[in-house]
Each structure stands twice: as structure tokens, then as C-alpha cells.
N, C-alpha and C positions, 0 to 999 in steps of 0.2 A: 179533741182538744185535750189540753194536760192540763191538770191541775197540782196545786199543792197540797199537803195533808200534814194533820199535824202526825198521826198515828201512824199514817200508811208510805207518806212521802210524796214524792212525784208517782201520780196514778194518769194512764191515757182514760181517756172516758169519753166514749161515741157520743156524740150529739145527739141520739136517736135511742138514748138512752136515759136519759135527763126526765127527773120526775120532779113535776111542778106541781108544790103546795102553797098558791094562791094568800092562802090564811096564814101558812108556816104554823110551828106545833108551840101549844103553847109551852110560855116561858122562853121560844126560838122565835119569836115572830118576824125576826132580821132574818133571817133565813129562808129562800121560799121553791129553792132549786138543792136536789139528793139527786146520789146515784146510788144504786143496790150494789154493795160489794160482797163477794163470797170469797171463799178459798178455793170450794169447788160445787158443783154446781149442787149434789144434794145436805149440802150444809144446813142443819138446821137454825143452827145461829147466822144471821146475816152481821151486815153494816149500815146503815144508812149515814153517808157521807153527804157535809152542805156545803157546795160549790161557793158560797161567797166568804166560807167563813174556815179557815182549816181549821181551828180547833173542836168545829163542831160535828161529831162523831157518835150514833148511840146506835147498842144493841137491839135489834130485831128476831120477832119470832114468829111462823106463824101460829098463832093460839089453836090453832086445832088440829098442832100437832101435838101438843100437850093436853089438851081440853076438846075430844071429840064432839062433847055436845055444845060446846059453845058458840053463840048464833048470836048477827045481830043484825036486827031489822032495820036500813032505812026508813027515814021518811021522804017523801017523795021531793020533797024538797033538797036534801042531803043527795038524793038521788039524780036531781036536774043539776045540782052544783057539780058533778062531777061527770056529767052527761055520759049518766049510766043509766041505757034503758035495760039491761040486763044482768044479772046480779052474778050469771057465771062468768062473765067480763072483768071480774073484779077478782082483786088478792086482797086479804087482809095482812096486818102487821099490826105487831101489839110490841111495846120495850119492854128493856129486859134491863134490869136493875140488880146486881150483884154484891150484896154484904157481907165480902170478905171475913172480917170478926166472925159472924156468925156463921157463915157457910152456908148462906142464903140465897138462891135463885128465886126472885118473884119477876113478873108481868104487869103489865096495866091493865088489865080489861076495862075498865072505866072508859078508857079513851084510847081505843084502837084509830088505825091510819088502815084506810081504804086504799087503794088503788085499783083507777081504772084502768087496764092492760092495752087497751087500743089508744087513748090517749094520751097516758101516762099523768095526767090529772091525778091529784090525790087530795084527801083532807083526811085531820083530825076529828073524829069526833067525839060525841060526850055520850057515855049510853046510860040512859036512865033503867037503871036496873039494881036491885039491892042485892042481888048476889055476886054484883060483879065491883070488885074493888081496886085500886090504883094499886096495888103491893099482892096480886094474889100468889101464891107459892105457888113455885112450878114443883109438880105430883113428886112425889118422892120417889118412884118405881122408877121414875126418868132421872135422879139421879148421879148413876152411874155415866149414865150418856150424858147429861147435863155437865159434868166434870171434865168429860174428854173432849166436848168440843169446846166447853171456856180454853181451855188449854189451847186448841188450837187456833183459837181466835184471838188470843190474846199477843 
């Protein structure tokens, strides 16, 4: 199917590609259908594009490509939502938030987006956890890389 974009334009996007968040994210709850866009395939910056809405467009990452130790536990509930019996089934994705003035790269960890890989089911969730916050800074050693692919994603 083709869709429109506000960012990207007219994008084809396989039906068999379509990731469905039931809940949608908050603040997007009109939204409940994304596609994973990249430039190439080991991009560390993504896209998540929402099919009903062209303007809506935000920065992905996976957190632990930035934050080796960071983990986060389902509850088994969270787990039956997204009928995930196994947790290597799953990708996480966390946004990415850019303050230009400052020259800022932060992340959400607060509320990472799941995806099941077999069904393509996804949800936001909330992680109770006090070291993980909506604004955390991406490492500064990343940087450098952090710079060259804003650029190219932008």
C-alpha cells in the first residue's frame, strides 16, 4: 500500500509490515497503526511513521544500543497484551527527543514501545523504575555517532 507522509512523502509500505498499537502512544492515542522506516538497515536511528496520520513521525532507538544494561521486565499481563510468550520475540524501542539550542540527544526510558516480532503487536509501556527517566541523555561517548546519524536522518 502507499501512503502519504508529511516528512517522508509518498512511502510504498508492505502490509506485512504494519505494526499495531492497539493502545497507540501516549499523547498519540488517534494513532494505532506505524511502519519501521530506516535509511539502511543497520541505522541506529529509526522512524516510526503513523499510517492514519502523516504528520505523525518520531525518532526511535534501541536503548541498548546506547544503555547496555538497561532491562525491562514485563508483567505478565503486559506480556499476554502483546502475546508474547517469549521475551527473545520482542524488540524494544525507546524515543528520541532532540534540543537543538542545547545540542541535546535524550531518550524515554520511562516508557519504552515493545514489539512483538511475530505479530507485530506493540504497546507503550510505563516502567516503574527511579533510574529510568522520560529525558535520559544519550552517553556522550555516542556523541560523535549520535551527530552523524541525526544528520542523516534528518
Amino acid at each position: 500500500m502507499q501512503i502519504n507522509t508529511t516528512r517522508f512523502g509518498t512511502i510504498e509500505v508492505k502490509d506485512d509490515s504494519v505494526i499495531q498499537m492497539r493502545e497507540g502512544m501516549l499523547g498519540i492515542e488517534h494513532c494505532s497503526q506505524y511502519v519501521l522506516l530506516e535509511d539502511r538497515p543497520s541505522a541506529v536511528f529509526k522512524w516510526m511513521q503513523a499510517l492514519e496520520d502523516p504528520a505523525v513521525a518520531f525518532m526511535v532507538i534501541n536503548p541498548n544500543d546506547f544503555f547496555p544494561d538497561y532491562e525491562v521486565e514485563l508483567t505478565d499481563e503486559q506480556a499476554k497484551a502483546l502475546s508474547l510468550d517469549d521475551p527473545s520475540e520482542s524488540v524494544m524501542f525507546t524515543t528520541i527527543t532532540v534540543d537543538r539550542d542545547e545540542g541535546k540527544v535524550t531518550t524515554n526510558l520511562a516508557g519504552p514501545i515493545i514489539v512483538n516480532l511475530k505479530t507485530l503487536q506493540a504497546r507503550q509501556i510505563i516502567v516503574q523504575n527511579e533510574h529510568y527517566c522520560t529525558k535520559h541523555t544519550v552517553g556522550e561517548k555516542t556523541q560523535a555517532q549520535t551527530s552523524r546519524e541525526l544528520a542523516k536522518a534528518a
